[in-house]
C-alpha positions in Angstrom: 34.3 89.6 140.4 34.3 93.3 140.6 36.6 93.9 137.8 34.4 91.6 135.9 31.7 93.6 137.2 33.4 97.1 136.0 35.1 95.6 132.5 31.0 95.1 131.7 30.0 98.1 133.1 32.5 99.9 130.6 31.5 98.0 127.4 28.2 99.0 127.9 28.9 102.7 128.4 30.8 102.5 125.4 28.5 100.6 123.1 25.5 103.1 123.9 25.7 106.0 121.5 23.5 109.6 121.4 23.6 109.0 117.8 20.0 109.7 116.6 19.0 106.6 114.1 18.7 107.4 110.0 16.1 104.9 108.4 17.9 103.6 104.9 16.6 105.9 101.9 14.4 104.2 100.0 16.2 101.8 96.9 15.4 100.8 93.9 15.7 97.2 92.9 18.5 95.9 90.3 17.9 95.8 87.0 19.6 92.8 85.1 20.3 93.9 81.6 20.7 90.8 79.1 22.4 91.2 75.9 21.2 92.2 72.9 21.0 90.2 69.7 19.2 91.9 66.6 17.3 90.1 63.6 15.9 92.2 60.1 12.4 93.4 60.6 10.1 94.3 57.8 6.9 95.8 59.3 3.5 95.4 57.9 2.7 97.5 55.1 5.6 99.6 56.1 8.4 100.3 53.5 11.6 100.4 55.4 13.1 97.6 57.5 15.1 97.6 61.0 17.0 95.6 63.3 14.9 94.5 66.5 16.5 93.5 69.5 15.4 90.3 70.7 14.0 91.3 73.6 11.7 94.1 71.6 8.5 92.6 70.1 6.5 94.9 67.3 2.8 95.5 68.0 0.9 96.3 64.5 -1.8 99.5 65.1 -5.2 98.6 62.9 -7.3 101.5 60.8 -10.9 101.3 59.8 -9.2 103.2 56.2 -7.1 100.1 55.9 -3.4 99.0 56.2 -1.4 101.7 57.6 2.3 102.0 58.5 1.9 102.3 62.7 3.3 100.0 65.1 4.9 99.9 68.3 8.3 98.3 69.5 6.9 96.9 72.8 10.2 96.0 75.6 7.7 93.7 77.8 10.7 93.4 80.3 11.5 96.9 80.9 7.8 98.0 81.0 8.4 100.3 77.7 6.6 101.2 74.4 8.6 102.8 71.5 5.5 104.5 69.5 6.1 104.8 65.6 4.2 106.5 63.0 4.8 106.7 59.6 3.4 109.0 57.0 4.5 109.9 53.0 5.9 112.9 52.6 3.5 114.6 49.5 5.4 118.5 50.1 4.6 118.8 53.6 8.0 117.5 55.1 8.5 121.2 56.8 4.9 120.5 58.5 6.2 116.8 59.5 9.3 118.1 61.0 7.7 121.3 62.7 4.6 118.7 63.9 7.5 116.5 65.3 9.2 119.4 67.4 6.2 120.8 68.2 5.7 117.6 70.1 9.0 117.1 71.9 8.7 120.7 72.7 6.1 120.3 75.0 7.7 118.0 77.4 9.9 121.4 77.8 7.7 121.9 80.8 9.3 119.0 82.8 12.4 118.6 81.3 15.6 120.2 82.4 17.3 119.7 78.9 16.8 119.2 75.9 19.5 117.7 73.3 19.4 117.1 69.5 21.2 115.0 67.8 21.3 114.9 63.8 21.0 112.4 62.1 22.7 112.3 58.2 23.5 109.4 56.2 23.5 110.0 52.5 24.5 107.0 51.7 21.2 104.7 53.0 19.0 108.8 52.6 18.3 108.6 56.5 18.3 112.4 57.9 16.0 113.3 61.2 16.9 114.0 64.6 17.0 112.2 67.9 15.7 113.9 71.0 17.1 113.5 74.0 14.7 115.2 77.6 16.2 115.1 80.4 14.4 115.1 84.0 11.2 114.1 85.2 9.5 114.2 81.2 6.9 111.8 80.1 9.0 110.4 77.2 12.7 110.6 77.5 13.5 110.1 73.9 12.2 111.2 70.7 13.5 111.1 67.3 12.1 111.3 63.5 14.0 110.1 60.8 12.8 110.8 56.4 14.3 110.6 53.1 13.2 113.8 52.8 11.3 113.5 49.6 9.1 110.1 50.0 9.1 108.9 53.6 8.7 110.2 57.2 9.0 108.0 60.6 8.5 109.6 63.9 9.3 107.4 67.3 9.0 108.2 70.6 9.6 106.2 73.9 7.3 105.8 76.9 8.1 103.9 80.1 4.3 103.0 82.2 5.9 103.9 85.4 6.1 107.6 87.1 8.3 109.3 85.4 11.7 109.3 87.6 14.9 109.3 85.9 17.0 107.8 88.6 15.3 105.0 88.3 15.0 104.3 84.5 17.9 105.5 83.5 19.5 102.4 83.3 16.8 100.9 81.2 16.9 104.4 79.3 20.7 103.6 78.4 20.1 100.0 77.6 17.1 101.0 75.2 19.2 103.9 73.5 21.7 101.6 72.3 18.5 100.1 70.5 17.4 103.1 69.5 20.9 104.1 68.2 21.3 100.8 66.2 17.3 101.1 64.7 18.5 104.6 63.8 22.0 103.4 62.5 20.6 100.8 60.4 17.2 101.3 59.4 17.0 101.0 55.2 14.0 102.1 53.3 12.6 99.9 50.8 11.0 101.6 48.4 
């Protein structure tokens, strides 16, 4: 009985600990990321056409002047807009591109970095740039794409949650192979 007694006695000295307990950081919840699967798009009253992902749905923008070329890719499952504008290029393309930087440029107060990436294809007369912020910035990727004589598209993606890249950028990378396959394949029409 006193051995008994002692063997206990030991086990619970040894299973008590000075170790000070740490609370589990907090954790975001898993993300499953379906595949993709893309269809031709031809936007109202736009003159270009696209491949949307299945999971994207396009939202037409209305103008009291009439039919105009503005929609957004909406990603209902990820909580994410991909804002386009179109407008003709009549000689102002420097003033398009230099509008479109202007506006990336301001996230530059958030964002730790800031890469281009050009955009040239000769062969379907798709030139721009893609934008891609880094860090805590409202819109984590911006691009504009033109034909440089006739047509000019500007895009740029939102999330409606706070903006904290650890925990979008998994949605981030799953939308930017979108984004790289809209930019890949998108054909003007006219």
């Amino acid at each position: 009985m006193k051995k008994t007694v002692f063997l206990l006695f030991v086990l619970a000295l040894c299973s008590c600990s000075n170790d000070t307990p740490i609370p589990k950081p907090v954790g975001f919840f898993r993300i499953e990321l379906p595949e993709s699967s893309y269809r031709q798009k031809d936007p109202e009253f736009c003159p270009f056409r696209f491949p949307l992902s299945n999971h994207g749905r396009v939202e037409y923008k209305s103008s009291p002047d009439g039919p105009i070329c503005w929609f957004n890719l909406s990603y209902p499952r990820f909580d994410a807009k991909l804002y386009f504008t179109y407008k003709e290029v009549d000689g102002n393309l420097r003033e398009l591109i230099e509008e479109s930087r202007t506006l990336t440029y301001e996230h530059q107060v958030k964002a730790n970095r800031i890469q281009e990436k050009a955009v040239s294809d000769t062969s379907r007369s798709v030139y721009g740039l893609v934008y891609d912020l880094g860090g805590a910035v409202a819109s984590p990727l911006q691009l504009y794409l033109t034909d440089s004589t006739n047509h000019f598209l500007r895009g740029s993606l939102y999330f409606n949650a706070r903006p904290n890249p650890d925990s979008i950028n998994p949605v981030l990378t799953y939308l930017q192979k979108d984004i790289d396959k809209f930019v890949e394949e998108l054909e003007w029409t006219n």
